[in-house]
C-alpha positions in Angstrom: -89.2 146.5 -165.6 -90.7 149.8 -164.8 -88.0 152.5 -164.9 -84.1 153.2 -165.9 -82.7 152.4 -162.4 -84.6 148.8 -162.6 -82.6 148.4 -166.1 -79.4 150.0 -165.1 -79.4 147.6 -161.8 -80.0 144.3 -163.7 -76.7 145.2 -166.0 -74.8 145.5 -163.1 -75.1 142.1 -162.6 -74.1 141.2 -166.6 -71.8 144.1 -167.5 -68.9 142.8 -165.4 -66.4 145.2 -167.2 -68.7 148.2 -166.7 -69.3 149.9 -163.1 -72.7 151.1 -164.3 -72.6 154.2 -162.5 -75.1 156.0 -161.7 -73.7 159.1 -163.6 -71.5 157.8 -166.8 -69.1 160.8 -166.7 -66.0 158.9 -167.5 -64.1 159.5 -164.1 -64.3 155.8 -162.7 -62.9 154.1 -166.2 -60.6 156.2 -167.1 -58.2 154.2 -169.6 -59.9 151.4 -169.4 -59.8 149.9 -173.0 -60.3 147.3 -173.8 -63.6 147.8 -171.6 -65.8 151.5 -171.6 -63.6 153.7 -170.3 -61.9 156.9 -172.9 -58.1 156.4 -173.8 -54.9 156.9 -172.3 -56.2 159.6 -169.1 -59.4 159.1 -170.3 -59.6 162.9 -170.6 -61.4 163.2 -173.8 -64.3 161.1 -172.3 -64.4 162.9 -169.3 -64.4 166.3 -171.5 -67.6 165.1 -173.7 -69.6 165.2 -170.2 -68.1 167.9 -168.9 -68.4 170.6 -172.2 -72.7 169.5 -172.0 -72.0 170.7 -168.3 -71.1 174.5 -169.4 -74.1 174.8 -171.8 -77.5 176.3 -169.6 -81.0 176.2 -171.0 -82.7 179.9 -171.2 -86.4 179.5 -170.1 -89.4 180.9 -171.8 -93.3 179.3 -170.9 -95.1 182.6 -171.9 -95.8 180.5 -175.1 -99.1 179.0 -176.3 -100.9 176.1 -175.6 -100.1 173.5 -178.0 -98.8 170.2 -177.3 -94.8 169.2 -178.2 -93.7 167.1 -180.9 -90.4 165.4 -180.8 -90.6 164.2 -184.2 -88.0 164.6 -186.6 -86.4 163.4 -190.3 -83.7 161.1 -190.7 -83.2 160.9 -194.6 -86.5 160.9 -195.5 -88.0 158.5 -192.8 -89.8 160.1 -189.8 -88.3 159.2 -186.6 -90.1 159.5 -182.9 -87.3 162.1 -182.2 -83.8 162.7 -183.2 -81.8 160.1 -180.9 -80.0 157.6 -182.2 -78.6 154.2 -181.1 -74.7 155.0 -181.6 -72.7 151.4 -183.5 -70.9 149.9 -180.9 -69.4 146.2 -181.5 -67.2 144.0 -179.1 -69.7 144.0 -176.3 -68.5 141.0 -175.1 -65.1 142.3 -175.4 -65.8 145.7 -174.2 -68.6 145.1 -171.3 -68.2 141.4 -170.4 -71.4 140.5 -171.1 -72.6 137.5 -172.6 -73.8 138.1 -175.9 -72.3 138.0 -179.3 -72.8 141.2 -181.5 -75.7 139.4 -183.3 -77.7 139.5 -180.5 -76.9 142.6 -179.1 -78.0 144.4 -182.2 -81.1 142.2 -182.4 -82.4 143.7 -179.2 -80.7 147.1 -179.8 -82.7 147.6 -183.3 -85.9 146.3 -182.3 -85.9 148.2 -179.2 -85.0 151.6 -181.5 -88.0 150.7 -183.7 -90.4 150.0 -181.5 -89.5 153.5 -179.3 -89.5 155.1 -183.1 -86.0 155.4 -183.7 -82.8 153.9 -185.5 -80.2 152.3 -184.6 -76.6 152.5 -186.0 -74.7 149.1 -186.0 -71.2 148.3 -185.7 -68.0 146.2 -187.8 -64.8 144.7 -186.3 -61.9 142.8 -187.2 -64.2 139.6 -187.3 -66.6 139.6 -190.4 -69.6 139.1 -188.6 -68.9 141.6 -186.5 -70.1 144.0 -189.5 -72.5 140.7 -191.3 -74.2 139.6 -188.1 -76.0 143.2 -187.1 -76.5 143.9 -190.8 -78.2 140.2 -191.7 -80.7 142.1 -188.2 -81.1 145.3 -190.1 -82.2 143.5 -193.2 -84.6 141.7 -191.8 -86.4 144.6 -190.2 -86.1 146.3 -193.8 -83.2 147.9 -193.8 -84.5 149.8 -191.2 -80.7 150.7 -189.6 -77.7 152.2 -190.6 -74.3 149.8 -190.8 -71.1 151.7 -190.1 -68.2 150.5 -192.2 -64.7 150.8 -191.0 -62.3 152.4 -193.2 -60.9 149.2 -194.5 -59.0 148.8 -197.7 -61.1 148.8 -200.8 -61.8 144.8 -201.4 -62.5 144.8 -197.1 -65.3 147.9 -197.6 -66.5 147.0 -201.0 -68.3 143.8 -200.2 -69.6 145.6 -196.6 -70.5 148.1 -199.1 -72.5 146.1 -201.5 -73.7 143.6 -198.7 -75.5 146.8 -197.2 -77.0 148.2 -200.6 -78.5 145.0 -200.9 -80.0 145.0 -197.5 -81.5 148.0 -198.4 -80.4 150.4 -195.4 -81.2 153.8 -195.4 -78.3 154.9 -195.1 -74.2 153.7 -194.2 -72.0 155.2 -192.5 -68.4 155.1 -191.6 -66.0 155.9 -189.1 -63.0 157.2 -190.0 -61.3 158.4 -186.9 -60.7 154.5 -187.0 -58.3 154.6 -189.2 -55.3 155.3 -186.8 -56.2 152.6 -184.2 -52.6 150.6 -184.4 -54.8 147.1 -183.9 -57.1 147.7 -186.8 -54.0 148.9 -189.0 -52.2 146.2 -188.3 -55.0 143.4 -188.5 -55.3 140.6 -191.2 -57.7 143.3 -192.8 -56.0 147.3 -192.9 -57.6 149.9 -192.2 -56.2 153.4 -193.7 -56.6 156.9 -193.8 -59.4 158.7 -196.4 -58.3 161.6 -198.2 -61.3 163.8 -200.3 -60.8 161.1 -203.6 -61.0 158.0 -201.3 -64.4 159.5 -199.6 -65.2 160.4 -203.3 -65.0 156.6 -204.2 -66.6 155.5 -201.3 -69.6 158.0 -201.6 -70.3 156.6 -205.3 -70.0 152.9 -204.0 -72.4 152.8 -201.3 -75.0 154.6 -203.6 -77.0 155.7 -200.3 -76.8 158.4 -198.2 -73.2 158.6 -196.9 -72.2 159.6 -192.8 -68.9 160.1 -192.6 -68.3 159.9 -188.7 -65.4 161.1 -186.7 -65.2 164.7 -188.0 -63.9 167.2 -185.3 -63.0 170.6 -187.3 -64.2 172.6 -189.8 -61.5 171.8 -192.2 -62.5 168.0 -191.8 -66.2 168.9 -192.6 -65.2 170.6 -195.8 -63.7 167.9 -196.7 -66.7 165.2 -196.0 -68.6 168.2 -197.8 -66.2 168.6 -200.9 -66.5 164.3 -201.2 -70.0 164.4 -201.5 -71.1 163.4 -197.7 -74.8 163.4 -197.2 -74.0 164.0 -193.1 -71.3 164.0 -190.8 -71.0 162.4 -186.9 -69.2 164.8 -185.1 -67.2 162.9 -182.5 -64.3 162.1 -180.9 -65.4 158.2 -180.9 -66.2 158.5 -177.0 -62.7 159.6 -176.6 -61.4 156.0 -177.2 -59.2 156.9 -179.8 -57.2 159.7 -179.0 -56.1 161.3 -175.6 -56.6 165.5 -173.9 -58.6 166.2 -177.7 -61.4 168.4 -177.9 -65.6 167.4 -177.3 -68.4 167.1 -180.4 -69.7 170.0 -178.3 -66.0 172.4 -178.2 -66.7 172.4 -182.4 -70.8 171.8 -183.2 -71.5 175.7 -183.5 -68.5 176.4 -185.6 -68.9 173.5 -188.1 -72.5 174.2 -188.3 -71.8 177.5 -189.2 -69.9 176.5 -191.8 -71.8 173.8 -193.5 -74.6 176.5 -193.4 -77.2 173.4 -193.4 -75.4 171.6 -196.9 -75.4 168.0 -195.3 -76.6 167.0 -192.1 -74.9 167.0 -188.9 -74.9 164.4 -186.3 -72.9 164.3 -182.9 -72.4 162.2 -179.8 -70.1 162.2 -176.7 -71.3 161.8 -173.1 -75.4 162.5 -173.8 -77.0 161.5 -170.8 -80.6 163.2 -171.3 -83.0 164.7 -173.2 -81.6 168.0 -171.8 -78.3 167.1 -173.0 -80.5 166.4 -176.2 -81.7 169.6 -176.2 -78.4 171.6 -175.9 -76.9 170.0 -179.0 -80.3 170.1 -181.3 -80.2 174.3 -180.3 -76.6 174.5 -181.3 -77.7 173.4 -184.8 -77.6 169.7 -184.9 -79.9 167.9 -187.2 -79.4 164.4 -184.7 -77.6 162.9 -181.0 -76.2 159.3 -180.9 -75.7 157.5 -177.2 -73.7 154.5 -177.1 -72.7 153.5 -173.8 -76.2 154.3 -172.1 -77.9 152.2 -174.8 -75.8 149.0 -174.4 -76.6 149.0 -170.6 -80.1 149.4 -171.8 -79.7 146.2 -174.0 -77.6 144.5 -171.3 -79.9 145.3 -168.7 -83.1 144.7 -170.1 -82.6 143.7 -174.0 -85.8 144.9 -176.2 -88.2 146.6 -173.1 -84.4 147.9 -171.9 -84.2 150.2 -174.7 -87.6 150.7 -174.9 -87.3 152.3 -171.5 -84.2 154.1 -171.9 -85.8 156.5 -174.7 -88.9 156.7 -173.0 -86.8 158.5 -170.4 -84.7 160.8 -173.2 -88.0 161.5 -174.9 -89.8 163.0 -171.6 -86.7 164.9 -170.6 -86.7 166.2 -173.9 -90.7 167.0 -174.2 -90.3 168.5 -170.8 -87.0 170.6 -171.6 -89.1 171.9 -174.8 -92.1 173.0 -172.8 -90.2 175.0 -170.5 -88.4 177.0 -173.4 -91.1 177.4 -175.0 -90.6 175.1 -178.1 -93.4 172.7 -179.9 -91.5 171.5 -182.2 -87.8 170.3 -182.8 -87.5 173.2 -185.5 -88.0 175.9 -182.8 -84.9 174.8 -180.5 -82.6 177.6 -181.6 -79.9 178.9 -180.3 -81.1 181.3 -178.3 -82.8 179.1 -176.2 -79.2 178.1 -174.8 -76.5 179.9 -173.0 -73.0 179.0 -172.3 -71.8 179.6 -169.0 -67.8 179.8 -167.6 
């Protein structure tokens, strides 16, 4: 395979629960879950892509003549830029195709490593949902970061101590599961985290702690009061809860008021490196892509991904160039306007 469309085309003939449009925007999905699409009108989805739409890159090439570097720092460990590989689970379930979520996440992190990035990995109802992708991140190093559901405490202590022992560099967990009515009502629980219960889960993970699904301010505080090393600001591809507001509606106000104390991750609908761009200038320290990325692995496993960030890192180099940043430190925000 040469190119994204040659990727994109082969999962059309895998992904039989996904359209694989040309633009993923949301619009032909639209409550389509179980499958890709966002929720109930699928409105939140649609609003991830369409909040990126209102956000206009200011140009600047008056700038001297060194070359760009998309490099960045994800706890400690450099990283080819700051994309990551969002945790999805239930492809089968979700996209039809014919994989378990073993080997989906054995193409999905080797084709992050290789391109120089990471890949978060996903849990479910079904253990190996969670033990499957973390059994791949161990044996690449621990070179990943599992995402824990918030389960009840025997349920995320072993997921816990299974991933301390695979030596991740970090875990993370989703908490804007916690209201899905199938996962509270599964064999396993999940339940809602209050400042203590983060608290406990901070101190039992003993590695740097995402706590993903934050959408506020106040909800940042509190990731930030329970010790958090980073929040994922998301709306969990606006699967989980209907007409709610974008990552992007709330980035700018929650990084204002973290004032650079933990990281801050987000995701929702980013399609390019310009997309990449917008967020990074409005003070993240990271993007996530999910949906794009399992197409990727669908479509062309390993090389799929491969291809799929060569793409997002030229579109980034080039948006960089023309605003006259060489490096991801200079993307400020006034490099980016919001328009009506």
């Amino acid at each position: 395979m040469e190119n994204w469309n040659e990727v994109l085309n082969q999962a059309k003939t895998s992904a039989v629960k996904c359209r694989c449009c040309p633009i993923c925007n949301g619009l032909a999905c639209r409550g389509e879950t179980p499958g890709v699409g966002g929720k109930g009108s699928g409105s939140s989805f649609v609003r991830n892509f369409e909040s990126l739409r209102h956000i206009l890159l200011v140009m600047d090439t008056i700038v001297s003549n060194e070359e760009v570097d998309t490099s960045a720092d994800f706890f400690g460990h450099k990283v080819s830029l700051p994309v990551y590989a969002a945790p999805i689970s239930g492809i089968k379930q979700n996209y039809g195709a014919e994989m378990n979520d073993g080997e989906y996440s054995e193409y999905l992190v080797d084709g992050c490593l290789k391109a120089g990035t990471l890949a978060f990995t996903g849990d479910g109802m079904i253990d190996a949902m969670f033990t499957d992708p973390l059994d791949v991140i161990k044996k690449h190093g621990g070179l990943g970061v599992p995402t824990i559901k918030p389960w009840s405490k025997d349920a995320f202590t072993w997921r816990a101590e299974a991933a301390k022992e695979a030596g991740v560099l970090a875990v993370a967990t989703d908490v804007d599961a916690s209201g899905l009515a199938n996962l509270r009502n599964s064999t396993t629980p999940v339940g809602f985290k209050d400042v203590d219960s983060l608290q406990e889960i901070k101190q039992l993970v003993a590695k740097p702690l995402i706590v993903k699904g934050v959408l506020s301010v106040a909800g940042a505080m509190k990731a930030l009061a329970a010790g958090a090393d980073g929040i994922l600001v998301s709306n969990h591809g606006g699967r989980v809860l209907d007409d709610c507001l974008s990552g992007m509606d709330v980035l700018e106000e929650i990084v204002e008021a973290v004032k650079g104390r933990m990281k801050i991750f987000v995701d929702g609908a980013f399609r390019s490196g310009t997309d990449v761009f917008k967020a990074l200038a409005l003070g993240a320290d990271g993007v996530l892509i999910g949906r794009p990325l399992s197409l990727a692995v669908i479509g062309g496993h390993v090389e799929g991904v491969e291809i799929y960030f060569q793409k997002i890192t030229q579109e980034l180099k080039d948006a960089m160039a023309m605003t006259g940043c060489k490096k991801i430190t200079d993307i400020t925000r006034d490099k980016v306007r919001f328009i009506d």
